[in-house]
N, C-alpha and C positions, 0 to 999 in steps of 0.2 A: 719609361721606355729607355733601353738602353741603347747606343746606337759605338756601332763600332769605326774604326779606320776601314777596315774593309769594303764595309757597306758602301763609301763613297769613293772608293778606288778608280772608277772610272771617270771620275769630277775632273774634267781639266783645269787645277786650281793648285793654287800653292799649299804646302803641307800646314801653313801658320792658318788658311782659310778655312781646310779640312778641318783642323781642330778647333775651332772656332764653332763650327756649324755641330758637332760634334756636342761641343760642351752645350752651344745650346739648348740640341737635342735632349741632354743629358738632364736641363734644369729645365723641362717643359714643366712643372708646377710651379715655380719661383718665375713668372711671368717679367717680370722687370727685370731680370738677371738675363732670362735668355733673348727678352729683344735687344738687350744690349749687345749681347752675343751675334745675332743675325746680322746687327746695325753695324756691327766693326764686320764681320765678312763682307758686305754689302760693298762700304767701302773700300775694300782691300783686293776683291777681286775684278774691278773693272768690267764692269758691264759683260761677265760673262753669264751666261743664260741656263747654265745648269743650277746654277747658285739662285738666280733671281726665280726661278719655278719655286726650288726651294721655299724660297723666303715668300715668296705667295702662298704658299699650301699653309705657312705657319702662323702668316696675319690670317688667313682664311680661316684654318679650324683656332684661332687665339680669339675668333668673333671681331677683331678688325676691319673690317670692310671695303674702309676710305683708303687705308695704309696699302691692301690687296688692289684693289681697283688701281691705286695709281702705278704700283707694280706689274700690274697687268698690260695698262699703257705705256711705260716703258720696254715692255719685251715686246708690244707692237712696231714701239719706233725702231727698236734694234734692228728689227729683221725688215723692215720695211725701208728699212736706210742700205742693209748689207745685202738683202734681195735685188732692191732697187725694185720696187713696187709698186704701181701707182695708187694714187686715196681715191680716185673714181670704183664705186663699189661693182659697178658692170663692169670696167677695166680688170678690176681683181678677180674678178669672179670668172673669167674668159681664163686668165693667167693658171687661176687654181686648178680648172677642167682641162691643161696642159700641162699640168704638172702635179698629175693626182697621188703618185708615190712620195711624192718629194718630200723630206721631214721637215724642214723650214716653214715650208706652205704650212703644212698640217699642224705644226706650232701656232701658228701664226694663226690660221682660222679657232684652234681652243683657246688662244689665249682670247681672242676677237671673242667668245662664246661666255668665256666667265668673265671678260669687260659688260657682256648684256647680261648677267646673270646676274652680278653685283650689284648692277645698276638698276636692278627691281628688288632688291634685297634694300637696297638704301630709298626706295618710295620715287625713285624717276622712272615711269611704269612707260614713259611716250617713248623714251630713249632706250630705255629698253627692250622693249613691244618691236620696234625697227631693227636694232641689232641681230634680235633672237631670230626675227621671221628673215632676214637676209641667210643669215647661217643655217635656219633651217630649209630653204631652197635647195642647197649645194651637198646637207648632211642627208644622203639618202639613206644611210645606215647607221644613223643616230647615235653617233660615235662621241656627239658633244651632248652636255645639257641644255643646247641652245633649245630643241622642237619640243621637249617638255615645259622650259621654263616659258616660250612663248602660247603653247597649248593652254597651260596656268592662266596666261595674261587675258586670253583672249576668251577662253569659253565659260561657261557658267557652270555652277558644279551640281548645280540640280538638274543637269545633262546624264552626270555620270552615274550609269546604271548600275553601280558596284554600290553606290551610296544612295539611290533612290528609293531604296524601303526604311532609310536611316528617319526616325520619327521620334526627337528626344524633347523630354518637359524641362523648361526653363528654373520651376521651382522647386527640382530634383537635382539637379545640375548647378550646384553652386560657384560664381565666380571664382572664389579661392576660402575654402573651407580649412585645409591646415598646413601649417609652413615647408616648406620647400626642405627636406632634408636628402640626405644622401640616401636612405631607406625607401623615403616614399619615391625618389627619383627611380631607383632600380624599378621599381614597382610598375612606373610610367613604362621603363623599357621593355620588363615584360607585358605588359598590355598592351603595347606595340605591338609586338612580335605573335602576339595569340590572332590582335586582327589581320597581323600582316598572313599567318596562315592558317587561318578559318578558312574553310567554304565558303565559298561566294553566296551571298545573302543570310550568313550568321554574324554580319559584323553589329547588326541590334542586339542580338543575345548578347555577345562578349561584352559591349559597354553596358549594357542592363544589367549582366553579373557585376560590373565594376563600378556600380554607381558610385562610391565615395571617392571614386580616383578622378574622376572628369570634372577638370576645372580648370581654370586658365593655366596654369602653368604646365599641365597636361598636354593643352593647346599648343603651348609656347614650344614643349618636348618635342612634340609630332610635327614640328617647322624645324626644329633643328636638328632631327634626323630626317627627315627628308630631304635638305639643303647635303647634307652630308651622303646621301642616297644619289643625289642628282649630280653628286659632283663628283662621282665614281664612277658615274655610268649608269646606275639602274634607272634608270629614268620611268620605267614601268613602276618602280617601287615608289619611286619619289612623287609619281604624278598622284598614285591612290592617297599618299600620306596627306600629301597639299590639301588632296581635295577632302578627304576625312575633315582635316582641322578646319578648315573654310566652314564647312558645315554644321562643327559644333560650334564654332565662332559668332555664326548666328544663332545659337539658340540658348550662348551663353550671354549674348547681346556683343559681345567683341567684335562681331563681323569686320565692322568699319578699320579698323586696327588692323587686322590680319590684312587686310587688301593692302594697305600701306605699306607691311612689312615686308608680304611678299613677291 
C-alpha cells in the first residue's frame, strides 16, 4: 500500500514526521524497517495523538499487542491529563453523559475500549470482562468493540442460534492437515466470506463442502478476521466469526486455546 503526502495533510506534525509515517507506510512488508520508521515519528512528534492512533492501528494490525496496549494507555493519560479527568469510573462516566459530542471524550472512551479489547486478546479475560462491560454501559450505539468483545467474554456460544445446528466430527476435521500457504490462506478467506453470506442455518453445508479446509489454522483465520471485523466496527460480523471459531475449536479439541486467546 502506497500512502501519499496528501493523505496525512491534515497531521498536525512536522513535514520530517509526515515522512517518516509515510515511508513506513510505504515498507509495511519489511516489518523491521517500518517499526523503525514509526519508532523515529513516535519520538519526534511529541506526544501528539494523531500520530500515536497511527502507530496503534500499526502494532495492531502488525499482531503486536503489548506495543498497542501500551500505546493505547498512553493516549489515555494524554487526554486524561489535558481533559483534566477524573480515574473514578462513575466520575467519568457522569463527565462523558455531559459532554456526549465532545471528540476528546469519544477518543478517550475508544481508546478505553481497545485498552479492554487487547487485554482479552492477550488472555487477561477478568481485566478485560470489567473494562468492556463499563464501556458497554455508556456505548448505546455500539460505536466501540467494547459490547461485542464483552458479549464474547461473557456468554457461551452454544447460546447462539446462528451456530446451534453447527454439528462437526472430530475425525473429519483434522487439527492441521496441510501447511499454511498463501493459496490455501486465500481459500480460508473465501470460506469465510461464503459463511459470512449464506442463509442463516446453511453454515453446516458450507463447511461440510469444505471439509479439507477446517483445521486449526482455519480456526486461527476466523480470529484474525474477526479481530480485524470488531475493530472496524462490525461487531455483528465479528461476534458470528468469534463464535463460529469457538465452536469449531471444540470439536477440533483447541477449545481451551481459543478461550485464552480471545
Amino acid at each position: 500500500m502506497v500512502v501519499s503526502e496528501d493523505q496525512l495533510s491534515w497531521y498536525d506534525v512536522s513535514e520530517d514526521v509526515k515522512t517518516l509515517l509515510i515511508v513506513a507506510s510505504n515498507n509495511w512488508e519489511n516489518t523491521i524497517l517500518a517499526v523503525q520508521y514509526i519508532r523515529e515519528a513516535l519520538n519526534k512528534s511529541e506526544n501528539n495523538l494523531d500520530v500515536l492512533i497511527g502507530a496503534y492501528r500499526f502494532f495492531f494490525y502488525k499482531k503486536k499487542p503489548e506495543i498497542a496496549l501500551e500505546i493505547a494507555k498512553k493516549i489515555l493519560r494524554i487526554i486524561r491529563e489535558t481533559e483534566n479527568l477524573p480515574l473514578q469510573w462513575e466520575q467519568l462516566k457522569k463527565k462523558k453523559n455531559n459532554r456526549q459530542s465532545d471528540s476528546s471524550i469519544r477518543l478517550y472512551m475508544n481508546a478505553y475500549a481497545a485498552q479492554g479489547f487487547i487485554l482479552a486478546k492477550l488472555g487477561q479475560l477478568e481485566e478485560a470482562k470489567l473494562i468492556t462491560k463499563r464501556v458497554k454501559e455508556i456505548d448505546k450505539n455500539r460505536e466501540s468493540c467494547a459490547t461485542t468483545v464483552f458479549e464474547v467474554l461473557t456468554k457461551s456460544p452454544d447460546k447462539d442460534d446462528r451456530l446451534s445446528k453447527l454439528s462437526l466430527t472430530q475425525d473429519i476435521y483434522l487439527r492441521r492437515t496441510i501447511p499454511m500457504t498463501e493459496s490455501r490462506r486465500q481459500q480460508y478467506f473465501q470460506l469465510i466470506q461464503d459463511l459470512v453470506g449464506c442463509p442463516n442455518g446453511q453454515e453446516p453445508d458450507v463447511l461440510d463442502a469444505n471439509k479439507s479446509l477446517i483445521d486449526a489454522d482455519f480456526v486461527q483465520t476466523l480470529m484474525e478476521v474477526a479481530t480485524a471485523q470488531a475493530h472496524e466496527g462490525n461487531q455483528d460480523g465479528a461476534k458470528f466469526l468469534i463464535f463460529l471459531a469457538r465452536q469449531l475449536s471444540k470439536e477440533l479439541g483447541l477449545y481451551p486455546e481459543l478461550v485464552t486467546e480471545s
